[in-house]
C-alpha positions as CSV (number, residue, x, y, z in Angstrom):
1,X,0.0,0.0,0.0
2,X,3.2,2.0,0.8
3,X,4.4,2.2,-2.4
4,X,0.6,3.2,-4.0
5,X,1.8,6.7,-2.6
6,X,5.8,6.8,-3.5
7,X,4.2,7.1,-6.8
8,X,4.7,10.3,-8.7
9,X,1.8,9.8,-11.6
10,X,-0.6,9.6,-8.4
11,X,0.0,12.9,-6.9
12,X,0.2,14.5,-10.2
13,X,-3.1,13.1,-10.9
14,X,-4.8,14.3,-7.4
15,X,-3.3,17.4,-7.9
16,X,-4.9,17.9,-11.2
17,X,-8.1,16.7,-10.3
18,X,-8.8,19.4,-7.0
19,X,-8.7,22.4,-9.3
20,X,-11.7,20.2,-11.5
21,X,-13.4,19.2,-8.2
22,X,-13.4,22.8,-6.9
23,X,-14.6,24.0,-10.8
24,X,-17.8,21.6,-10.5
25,X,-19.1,23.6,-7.1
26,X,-18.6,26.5,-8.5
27,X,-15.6,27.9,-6.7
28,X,-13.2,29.2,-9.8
29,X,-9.2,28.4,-8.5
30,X,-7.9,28.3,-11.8
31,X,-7.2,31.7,-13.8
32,X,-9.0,32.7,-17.2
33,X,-6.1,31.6,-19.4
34,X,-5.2,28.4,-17.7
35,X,-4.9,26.7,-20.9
36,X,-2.0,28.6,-22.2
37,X,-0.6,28.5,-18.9
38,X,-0.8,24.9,-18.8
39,X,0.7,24.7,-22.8
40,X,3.5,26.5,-21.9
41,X,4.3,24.5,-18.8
42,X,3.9,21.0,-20.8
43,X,6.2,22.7,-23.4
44,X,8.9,23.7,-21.0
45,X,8.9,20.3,-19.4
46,X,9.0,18.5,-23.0
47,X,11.8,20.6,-23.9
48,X,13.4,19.5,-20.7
49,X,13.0,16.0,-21.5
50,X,11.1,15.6,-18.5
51,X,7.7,14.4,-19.6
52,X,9.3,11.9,-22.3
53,X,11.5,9.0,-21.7
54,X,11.7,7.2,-24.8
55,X,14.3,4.8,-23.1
56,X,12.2,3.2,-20.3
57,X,8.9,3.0,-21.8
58,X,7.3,2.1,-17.9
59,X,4.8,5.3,-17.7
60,X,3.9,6.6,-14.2
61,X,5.5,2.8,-12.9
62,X,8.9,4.4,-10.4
63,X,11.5,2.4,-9.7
């Protein structure tokens, strides 16, 4: 069960899904343009190399 929360993909994906939660009761978190926001994030971390391993091919499984 440990090891269910070592796992990066996990909080990434609970941290993605609170602003959404807050969104469906009506209590706005996110900014009007969080779309390009979120764009140029993903394209600064791509650039990085840190979104794509090519070598591994495991996904969100951490070693």
């Amino acid at each position: 069960m440990k090891e269910k929360f070592k796992n990066y993909g996990l909080w990434v994906s609970i941290f993605a899904f609170i602003p959404l939660l807050l969104q469906s009761f009506n209590i706005n978190v996110l900014p009007e343009n969080y779309i390009e926001v979120t764009n140029s994030l993903l394209g600064i971390l791509v650039l990085g190399g840190i979104l794509s391993n090519p070598n591994s091919g495991t996904g969100y499984i951490d070693k």
